[in-house]
Every structure is written in structure tokens, then in C-alpha cells.
N, C-alpha and C positions, 0 to 999 in steps of 0.2 A: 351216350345218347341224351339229348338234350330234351326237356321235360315239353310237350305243348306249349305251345302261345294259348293264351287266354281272353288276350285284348284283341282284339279287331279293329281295323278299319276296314270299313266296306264300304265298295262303291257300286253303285245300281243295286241300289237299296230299294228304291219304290220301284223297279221294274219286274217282270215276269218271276226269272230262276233269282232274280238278289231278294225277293223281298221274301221268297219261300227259304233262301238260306238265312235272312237274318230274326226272321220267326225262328226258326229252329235253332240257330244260336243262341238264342234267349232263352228258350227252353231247355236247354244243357247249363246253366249258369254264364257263358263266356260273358263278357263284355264288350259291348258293339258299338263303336263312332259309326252311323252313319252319316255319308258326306251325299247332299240331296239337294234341288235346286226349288226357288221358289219358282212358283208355276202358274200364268194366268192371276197373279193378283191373290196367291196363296201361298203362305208362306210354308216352308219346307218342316217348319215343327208340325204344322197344320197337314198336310199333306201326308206325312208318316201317320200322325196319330191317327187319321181315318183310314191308312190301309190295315194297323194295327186291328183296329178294332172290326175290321172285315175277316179279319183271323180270329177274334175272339181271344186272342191272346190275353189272358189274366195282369191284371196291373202290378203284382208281386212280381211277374217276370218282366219287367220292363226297366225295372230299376235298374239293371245294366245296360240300358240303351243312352245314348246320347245323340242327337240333332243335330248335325257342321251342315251349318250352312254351305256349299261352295260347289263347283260345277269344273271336272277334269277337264274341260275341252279348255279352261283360261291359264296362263301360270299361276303356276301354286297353288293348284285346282281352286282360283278364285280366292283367296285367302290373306287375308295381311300377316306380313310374318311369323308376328309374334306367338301369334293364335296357333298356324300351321306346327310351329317348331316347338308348341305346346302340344299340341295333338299328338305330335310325331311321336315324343318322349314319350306318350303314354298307349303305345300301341307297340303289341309284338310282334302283329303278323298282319300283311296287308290283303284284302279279297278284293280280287278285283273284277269284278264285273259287269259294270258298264259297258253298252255295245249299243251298236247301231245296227239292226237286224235286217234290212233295205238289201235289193234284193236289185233293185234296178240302175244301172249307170247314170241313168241321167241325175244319180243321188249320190253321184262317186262322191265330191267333193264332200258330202257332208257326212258319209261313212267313213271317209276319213279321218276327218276332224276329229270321231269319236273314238272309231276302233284304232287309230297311230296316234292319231297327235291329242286322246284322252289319255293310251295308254302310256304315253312318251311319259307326261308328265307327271301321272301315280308313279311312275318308275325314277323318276327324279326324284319328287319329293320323299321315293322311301328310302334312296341310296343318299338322301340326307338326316334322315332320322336312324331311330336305333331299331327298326325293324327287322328280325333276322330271317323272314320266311317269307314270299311272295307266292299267294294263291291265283291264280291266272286262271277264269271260266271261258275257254274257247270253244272247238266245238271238232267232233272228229268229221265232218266234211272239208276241213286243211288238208283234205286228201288228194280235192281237185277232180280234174276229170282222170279216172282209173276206173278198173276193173278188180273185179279179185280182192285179194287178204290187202291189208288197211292197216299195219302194224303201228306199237305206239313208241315211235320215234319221230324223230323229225322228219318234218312233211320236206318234199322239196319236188311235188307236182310239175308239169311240163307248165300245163294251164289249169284253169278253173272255171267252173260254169257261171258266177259272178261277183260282184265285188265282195259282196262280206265274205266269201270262203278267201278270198283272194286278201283282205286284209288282216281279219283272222290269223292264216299263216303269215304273213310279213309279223303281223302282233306277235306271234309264237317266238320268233327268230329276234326281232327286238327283244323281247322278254329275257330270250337266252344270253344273248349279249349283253344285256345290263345289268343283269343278276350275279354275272361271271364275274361281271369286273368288279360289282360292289362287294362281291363275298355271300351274297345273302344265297339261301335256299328257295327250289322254284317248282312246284307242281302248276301242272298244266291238266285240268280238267277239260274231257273232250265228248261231252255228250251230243245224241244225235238228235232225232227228233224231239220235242219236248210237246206231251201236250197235256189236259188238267189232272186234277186228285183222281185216280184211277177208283177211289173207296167214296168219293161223294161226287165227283163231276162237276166239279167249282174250276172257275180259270178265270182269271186276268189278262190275257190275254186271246183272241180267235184268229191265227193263222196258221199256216203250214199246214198241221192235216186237216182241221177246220175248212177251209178255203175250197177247198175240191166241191167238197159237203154241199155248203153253201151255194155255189155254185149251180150244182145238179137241182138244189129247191130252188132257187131262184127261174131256172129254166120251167120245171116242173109247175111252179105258182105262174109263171106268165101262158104258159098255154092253156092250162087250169083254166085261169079266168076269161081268156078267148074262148074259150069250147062253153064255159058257165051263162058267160053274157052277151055274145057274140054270134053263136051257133057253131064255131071251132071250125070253118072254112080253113083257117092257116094251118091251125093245127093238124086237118085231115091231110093238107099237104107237103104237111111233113110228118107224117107216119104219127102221130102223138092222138089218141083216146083213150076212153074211159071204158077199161076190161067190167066185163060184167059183178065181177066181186067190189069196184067201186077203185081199187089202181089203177094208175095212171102208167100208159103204154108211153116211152119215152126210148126211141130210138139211138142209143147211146154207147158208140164203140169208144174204148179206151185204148190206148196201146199199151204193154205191158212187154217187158222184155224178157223173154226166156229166162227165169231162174232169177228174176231180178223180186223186189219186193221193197217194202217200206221201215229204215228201224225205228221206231217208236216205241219211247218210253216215257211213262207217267210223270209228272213232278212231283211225286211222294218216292221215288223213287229215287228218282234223281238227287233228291235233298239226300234221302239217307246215307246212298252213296260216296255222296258228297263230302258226308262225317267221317264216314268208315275210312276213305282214304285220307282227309285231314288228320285224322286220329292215327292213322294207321302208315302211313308212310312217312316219318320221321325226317326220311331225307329228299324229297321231293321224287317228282319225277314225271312221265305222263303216262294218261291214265284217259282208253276210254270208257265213258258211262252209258253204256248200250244196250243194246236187247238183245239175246246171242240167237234170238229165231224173226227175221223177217215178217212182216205184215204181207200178205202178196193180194195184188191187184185185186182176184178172184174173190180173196177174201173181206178187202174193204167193197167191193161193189154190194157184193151179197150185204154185207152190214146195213149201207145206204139204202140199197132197196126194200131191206125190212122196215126201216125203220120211216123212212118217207114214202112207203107204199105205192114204188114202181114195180112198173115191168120192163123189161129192153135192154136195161143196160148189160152190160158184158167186156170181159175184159179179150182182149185181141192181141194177136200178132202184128209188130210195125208193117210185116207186108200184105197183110190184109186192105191198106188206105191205098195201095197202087193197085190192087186189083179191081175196087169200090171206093170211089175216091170220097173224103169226107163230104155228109150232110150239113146240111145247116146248123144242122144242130150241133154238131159234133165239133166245127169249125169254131161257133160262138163259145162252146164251152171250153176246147184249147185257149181261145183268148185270155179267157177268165183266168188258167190256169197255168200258163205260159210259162209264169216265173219257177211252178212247180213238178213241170214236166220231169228234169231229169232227176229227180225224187221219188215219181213216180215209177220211172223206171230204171231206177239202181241198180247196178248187181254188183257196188263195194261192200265188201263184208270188211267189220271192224271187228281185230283183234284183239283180245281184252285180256293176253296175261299178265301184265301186270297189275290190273284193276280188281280180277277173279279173285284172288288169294285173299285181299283185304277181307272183299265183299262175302265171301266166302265162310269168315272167321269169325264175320258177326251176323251170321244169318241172313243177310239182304239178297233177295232175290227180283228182277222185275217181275211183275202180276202179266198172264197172259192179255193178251187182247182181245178178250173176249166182245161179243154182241150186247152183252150188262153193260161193261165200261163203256162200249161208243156210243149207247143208248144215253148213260147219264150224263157222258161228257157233251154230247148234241144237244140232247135238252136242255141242259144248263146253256148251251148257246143259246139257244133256241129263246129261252125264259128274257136272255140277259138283252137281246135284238140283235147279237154278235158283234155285241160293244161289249169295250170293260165296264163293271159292275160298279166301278167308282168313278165320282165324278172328275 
């Protein structure tokens, strides 16, 4: 059995789950190239070193970081050779994770670009260096549209509900094929939901479970201020006032599917995980990073409505909108949410025994989902405008 790699190349470095894996990299000793692109008229040293310092990362641990300029979606991920085939020699194990998180078709082309023809060519350049281990961050919805157990083997879905699941796995299957034939080793990490520090409520990123959230205050603020400045005419006729304790009545069926629910897990989670199976799985494999109890509808509603001080909402049966066809409101807020409809009503369960045993052996557990965590994680939205914190 062959000793860990210790060098890194990492890609999507400055993004959401890369930059929380290469903080934590650094905080174990490894050594990390990350490869990162200039951006808007700043340069990619400059870019890292202020997400750096939004971690508070200590500058003793930085001394194994290194700056590569260069951007996987060009050959050679952007790189003149000599540089590349420099790099390469001094890297044992590639991370890759880099993604285009787009959600909508009309962005196929450039989820492409990122999740095939980013990952084509990290898989080139490492089946020309001497790296023996290929790290792949995909995500376990390469499940597609299913029902039911969600095993971790290869996906090979009828359909999928849109493109990035849909590239993801193609990414998965290339992965396998290029890995096979270069010799090298290949874990495929497959976590589900991701959202901030479950233990401080910080994120970089505000989508996926964010978005619903946001959504219902957005709605909640625009009748608010019709009924505050207006006399709330609209709002009376659409069921929306002000309960006597000072919340906001806000007429809002969700659909929820029998036994279905949300998996969600923290990004301190995820990171740990993360380690435990790079450490812990010698010879690759996949690996989902999950939460083994569902979020269910009933229970994020109740969360929102505590915390943005409604009343109305409720989670429903699909066949309740054919008996009561949707509201206004109901309708406006599906728009909003459109992309994250069948999320919200999942009933794939992800199998995780190959992931258990690792996570098991070093103590990592995910934290519940409790009403604390959505409180800090909202508010930290809330603080940040539901923009990233950096510029």
C-alpha cells in the first residue's frame, strides 16, 4: 500500500467546496498548486490571497501554497509547457474540482465547456505527468431522475433533471476511462446538498437551499411594503396580512412528495469527509458524502417561518394544486424556484457504504439540521445581501 500523496494540484480553488478543501489542506501540512484564473482585472495571486485571508488562515500555513496561474476550460489548462510539465513533476495527486453549477439549458454550452471539456483536459495533463491518484468532486445527484436507494457505483440514469447532473455523470464516466487507461487511481466524491459552516453560518456561496428562503422574504418584503405604504389593497386580495402578534400571513402551499425530503449537509462536513476518505481510501473508489436523515419539507417550512416571522405557509400533497389550483402567490414563488423543484421533492436516498466505514473510523459525523444552524446560516445571508462576501 502505497504512502498518501502530499502534493496537490487543485482546481477550483477560489470556488465554494475548492476553496474550503484547500484551507483544510493547508491546515494538515499537504502542499497545494492551486491553478486559478485572473478575474475582472485581478490577478489570480491577488484573488486567492483575499479568500485566504476571509479564512483567517495563519500565514505559517500558507507556505505550502503556491499561485498557477491558468484556467482548465484552455489546453493545458492555459499554460506554456514548460511551466505545466514543471508543475506536473511536482504533484502526486490531482483535486479536481472545478464545476459549473448552472442549472439551466440555455447555459448547456458553457457547463460544458467546464464540467467535459475542463475536465477532459485536468485528465490529460495528469495522464502526462507523474501523478498517481486522481481526486474527482462530483456530486451524488448523477443519479438522475430515480426513486429509491442511490448506490455508489456507476451512475447510468435513463434521464436527468438538468444539465450539470447530466454532465457530472458523462464527467464521472470520462474520469473512469482516462484513469483506466493512464494506470492512475480515481476516487469520485459525491456529495449532495452543500450549504455554509454549520458551527458559524459563513458561506461563499447563496444557492440551492438559500434560494427557496430568499424567495419566500422576497415575496414576504413586497407585500409587507404594499400593506406598510399603500393600505395592502393587493395584498388583502391575495390572502397576505398582518396577524395580530405583528407576522406576516402569507398564503403559501409547497408541494412535497410523500416520504421525500432534502439531503443537506454543512461544508465543515463535507471538507472533513473529504479528508477521511482521501486518507482513508488508498485505492480509490466512490464515495457518497451525505446526510443519512433527509430535511423534509414540513421541517424547512417551519424553520422559514420562524425565522422570517410568517404564518400560511405549509407543506402539501402534489394533488392538493388539482383540487385548489395555485395562487398568485404560489405560482410567482414556483417561478423563483423552478430549477429547485425536484430537490425539493426528492425521494432518492443515497447509499453510503462505502463512505460510512472511513467516516466512521475518524469520528466525522454530519451535525443535525437543526433551527440554530438555518438561523445562522440565513443570517449570514441575510448580513452578506445574498452575495458572496468577497469581492
Amino acid at each position: 500500500m502505497s504512502a498518501p500523496a502530499t502534493r496537490f494540484l487543485l482546481t477550483g480553488g477560489t470556488g465554494f467546496l475548492g476553496s474550503h478543501l484547500a484551507v483544510a489542506l493547508l491546515l494538515k501540512g499537504h502542499e497545494v498548486s492551486l491553478l486559478a484564473r485572473s478575474l475582472k482585472n485581478r490577478p489570480a495571486r491577488d484573488r486567492v490571497s483575499a479568500l485566504l485571508d476571509w479564512f483567517g488562515l495563519p500565514e505559517e500555513s500558507r507556505r505550502g501554497l503556491r499561485v498557477v496561474e491558468g484556467d482548465v476550460t484552455r489546453p493545458g489548462l492555459g499554460m506554456a509547457p514548460g511551466p505545466l510539465e514543471e508543475l506536473l513533476l511536482q504533484t502526486d495527486g490531482i483535486i479536481h474540482c472545478a464545476s459549473d453549477t448552472s442549472f439551466s439549458a440555455r447555459k448547456r454550452a458553457e457547463v460544458e465547456a467546464v464540467n467535459l471539456g475542463g475536465l477532459s483536459n485536468v485528465l490529460e495533463a495528469a495522464a502526462a505527468g507523474r501523478a498517481s491518484f486522481f481526486h474527482l468532486v462530483s456530486t451524488a445527484f448523477v443519479a438522475g431522475v430515480a426513486q429509491g436507494r442511490c448506490a455508489e457505483e456507476p451512475a447510468e440514469p435513463a434521464a436527468f433533471f438538468n444539465v450539470y447532473e447530466e454532465t457530472k455523470c458523462l464527467g464521472e464516466r470520462m474520469a473512469m476511462a482516462a484513469c483506466r487507461e493512464a494506470g492512475m487511481r480515481l476516487a469520485i466524491y459525491r456529495p449532495s446538498i452543500v450549504y455554509g459552516d454549520s458551527r458559524t453560518g459563513r458561506s461563499l456561496l447563496f444557492n440551492a437551499l438559500y434560494s427557496p428562503v430568499r424567495a419566500v422574504l422576497f415575496l414576504r418584503d413586497l407585500y409587507e411594503k404594499e400593506i406598510r405604504e399603500r393600505g395592502g389593497r393587493k395584498a388583502a386580495e391575495a390572502g397576505v396580512r398582518v396577524e395580530p402578534d405583528g407576522r406576516i400571513r402569507l398564503p403559501l402551499r409547497i408541494g412535497a412528495s410523500p416520504g421525500g425530503g432534502v439531503n443537506l449537509i454543512p461544508v465543515d462536513y463535507f471538507t472533513e469527509a473529504f479528508l477521511a476518505v482521501l486518507e482513508g481510501a488508498p485505492d480509490g473508489g466512490i464515495f457518497h458524502i451525505v446526510n443519512d436523515r433527509v430535511t423534509t419539507i414540513e421541517e424547512l417550512v417551519g424553520h422559514t417561518s420562524g425565522f422570517l416571522r410568517l404564518t400560511g405557509i405549509r407543506a402539501c400533497a402534489p394533488g392538493d394544486f388539482a383540487a385548489a389550483p395555485r395562487n398568485a402567490i404560489e405560482a410567482l414563488f414556483e417561478s423563483y424556484v423552478e430549477p429547485y423543484l425536484p430537490y425539493i421533492r426528492d425521494t432518492r436516498r443515497f447509499d453510503a457504504a462505502n463512505a460510512r466505514p472511513l467516516l466512521e473510523k475518524r469520528g466525522v459525523r454530519c451535525p443535525g439540521f437543526s433551527y440554530d444552524v438555518f438561523e445562522r446560516c440565513m443570517s449570514f445571508a441575510v448580513e452578506c445581501g445574498w452575495r458572496s462576501p468577497l469581492p
